[in-house]
C-alpha positions as CSV (number, residue, x, y, z in Angstrom):
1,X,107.2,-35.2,136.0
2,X,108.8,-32.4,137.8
3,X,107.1,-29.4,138.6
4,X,108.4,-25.9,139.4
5,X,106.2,-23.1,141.0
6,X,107.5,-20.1,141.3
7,X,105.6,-17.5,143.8
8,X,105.5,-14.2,145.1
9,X,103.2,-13.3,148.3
10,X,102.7,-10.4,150.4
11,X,100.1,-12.1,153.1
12,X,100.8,-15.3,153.0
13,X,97.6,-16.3,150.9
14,X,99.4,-17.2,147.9
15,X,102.0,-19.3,149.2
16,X,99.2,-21.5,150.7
17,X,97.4,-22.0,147.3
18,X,100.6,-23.3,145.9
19,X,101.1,-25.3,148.8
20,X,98.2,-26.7,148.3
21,X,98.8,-27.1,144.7
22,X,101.6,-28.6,145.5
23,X,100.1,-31.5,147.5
24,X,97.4,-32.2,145.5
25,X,100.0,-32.6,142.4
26,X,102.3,-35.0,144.2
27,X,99.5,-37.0,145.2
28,X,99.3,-37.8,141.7
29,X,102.9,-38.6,141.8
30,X,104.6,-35.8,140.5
31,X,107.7,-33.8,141.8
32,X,107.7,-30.5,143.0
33,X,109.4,-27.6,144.1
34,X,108.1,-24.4,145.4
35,X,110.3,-21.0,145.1
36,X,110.0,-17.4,146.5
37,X,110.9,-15.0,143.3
38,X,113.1,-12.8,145.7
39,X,114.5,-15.1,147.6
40,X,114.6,-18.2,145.4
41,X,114.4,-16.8,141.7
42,X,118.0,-17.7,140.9
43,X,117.2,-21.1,141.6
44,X,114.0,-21.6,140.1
45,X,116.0,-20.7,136.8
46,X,118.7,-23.2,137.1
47,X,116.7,-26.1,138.5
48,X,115.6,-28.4,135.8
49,X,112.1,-29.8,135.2
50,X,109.5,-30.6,132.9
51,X,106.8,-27.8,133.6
52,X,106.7,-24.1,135.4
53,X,103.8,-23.1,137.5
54,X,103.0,-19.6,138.9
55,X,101.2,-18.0,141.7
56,X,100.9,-14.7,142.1
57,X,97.8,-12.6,143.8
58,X,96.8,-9.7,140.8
59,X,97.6,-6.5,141.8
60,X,95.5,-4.0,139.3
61,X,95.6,-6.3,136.2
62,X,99.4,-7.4,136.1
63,X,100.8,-9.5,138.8
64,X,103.3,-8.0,141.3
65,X,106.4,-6.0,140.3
66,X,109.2,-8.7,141.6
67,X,107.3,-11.0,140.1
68,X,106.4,-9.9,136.8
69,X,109.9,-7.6,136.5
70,X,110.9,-11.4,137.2
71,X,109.4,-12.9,134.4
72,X,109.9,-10.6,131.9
73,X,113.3,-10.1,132.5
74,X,114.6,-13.2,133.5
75,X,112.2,-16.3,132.3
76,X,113.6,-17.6,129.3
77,X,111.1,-18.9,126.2
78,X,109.5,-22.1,126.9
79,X,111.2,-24.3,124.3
80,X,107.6,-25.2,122.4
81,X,106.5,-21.5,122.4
């Protein structure tokens, strides 16, 4: 299966859960791909896979602006919503 995560992080901290996420997942012998929103958001939407993961740290009680101006704007339906 391939796995996307998309993330957004400020200190660090979150990037490093979904690292880790992202070894524990392939050692189960999935596929995956870890993307930046600001950097790597482009991407994230054109690559192809079977599932979408993402990290964010909560800021308040909505994840961080790129991020959720990100997902709202950009992330298309999920095609068994």
């Amino acid at each position: 299966m391939q796995i996307n995560i998309i993330y957004f992080t400020s200190t660090g901290n979150t990037l490093w859960l979904a690292t880790q996420a992202k070894k524990i997942i392939e050692q189960e012998g999935h596929e995956v791909r870890l993307y930046e929103v600001i950097k790597d958001g482009e991407n994230f939407l054109k690559d192809e896979c079977d599932m979408y993961g993402v990290f964010a740290p909560v800021w308040g009680f909505l994840p961080p602006d790129p991020l959720w101006n990100f997902l709202k704007d950009k992330m298309p339906e999920g095609k068994n919503a």
